[in-house]
N, C-alpha and C positions, 0 to 999 in steps of 0.2 A: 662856785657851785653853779651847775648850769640848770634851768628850768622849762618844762614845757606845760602847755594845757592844751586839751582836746576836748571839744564839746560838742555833743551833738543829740540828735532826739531819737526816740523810739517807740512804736506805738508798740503796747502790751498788755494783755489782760493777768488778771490772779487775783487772789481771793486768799483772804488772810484766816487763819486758825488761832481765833483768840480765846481766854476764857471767858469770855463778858459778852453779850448782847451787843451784833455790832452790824451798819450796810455792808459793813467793810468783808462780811465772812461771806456776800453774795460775789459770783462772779462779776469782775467789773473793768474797766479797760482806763489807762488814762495814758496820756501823748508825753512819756517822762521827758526830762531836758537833764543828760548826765554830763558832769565835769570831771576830767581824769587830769590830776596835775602828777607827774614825773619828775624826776630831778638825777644828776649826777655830777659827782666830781670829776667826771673826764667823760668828753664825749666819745664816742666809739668808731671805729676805724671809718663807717660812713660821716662822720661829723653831727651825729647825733645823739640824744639823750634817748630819744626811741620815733621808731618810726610810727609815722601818725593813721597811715595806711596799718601797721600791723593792729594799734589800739582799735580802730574800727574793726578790723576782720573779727578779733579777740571777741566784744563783745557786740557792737550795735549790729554786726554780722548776725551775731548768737542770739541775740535777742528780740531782736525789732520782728513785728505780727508774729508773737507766740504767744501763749498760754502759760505763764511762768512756772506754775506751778507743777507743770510736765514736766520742764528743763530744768528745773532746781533742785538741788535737795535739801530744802529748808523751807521754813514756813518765808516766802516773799515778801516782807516787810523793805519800805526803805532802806531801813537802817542794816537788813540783812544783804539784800543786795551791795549797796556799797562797798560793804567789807569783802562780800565776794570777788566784785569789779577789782577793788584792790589787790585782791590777792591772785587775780589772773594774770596782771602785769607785774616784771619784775622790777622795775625802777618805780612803778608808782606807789605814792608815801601819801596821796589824799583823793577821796572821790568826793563829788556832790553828787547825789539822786533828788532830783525835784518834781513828785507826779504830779502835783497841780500847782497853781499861784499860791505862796505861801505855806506849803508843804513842802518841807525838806531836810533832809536827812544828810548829815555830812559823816566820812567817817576819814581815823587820817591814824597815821603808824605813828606808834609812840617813838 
């Protein structure tokens, strides 16, 4: 099994829809630090599990100075993102989303 990670930042605003009393439902922006790990049992006619240039285009492209809540269609939670992230690359099987120090949200294919 071959393995990669691609990690990088994005600055991005959203504003959560919770039921409960929260800052978190104000517009607010934080400098996230996302990890995309991919994997494959054979690498592909380039000699790769995936190109690191296309995970960028994919999302820190899509995302980085936006407003998420325009570009999404889900309430922007960590944990929703992630699974998003996940689900735009084909080989990748786990994200990390970390918007501040100590906040962070993993999600990963069962």
């Amino acid at each position: 099994m071959y393995y990669i990670e691609k990690t990088f930042e994005i600055s991005a605003s959203h504003h959560l829809t919770l039921s409960y009393q929260s800052k978190c439902s104000r517009i607010h922006g934080h400098n996230w630090k996302i990890s995309v790990w991919c994997r494959a049992h054979e690498l592909n006619a380039d000699g790769m599990v995936a190109d690191f240039t296309e995970i960028k285009t994919k999302i820190k492209d899509r995302l980085d100075h936006q407003d998420l809540n325009s570009i999404l269609p889900f309430n922007p939670t960590a944990e929703n993102i992630a699974r998003w992230i996940c689900d735009q690359i084909p080989s990748c099987y786990k994200v990390c989303v970390q918007e501040s120090e100590g906040n962070i949200a993993i999600y990963e294919k069962d």
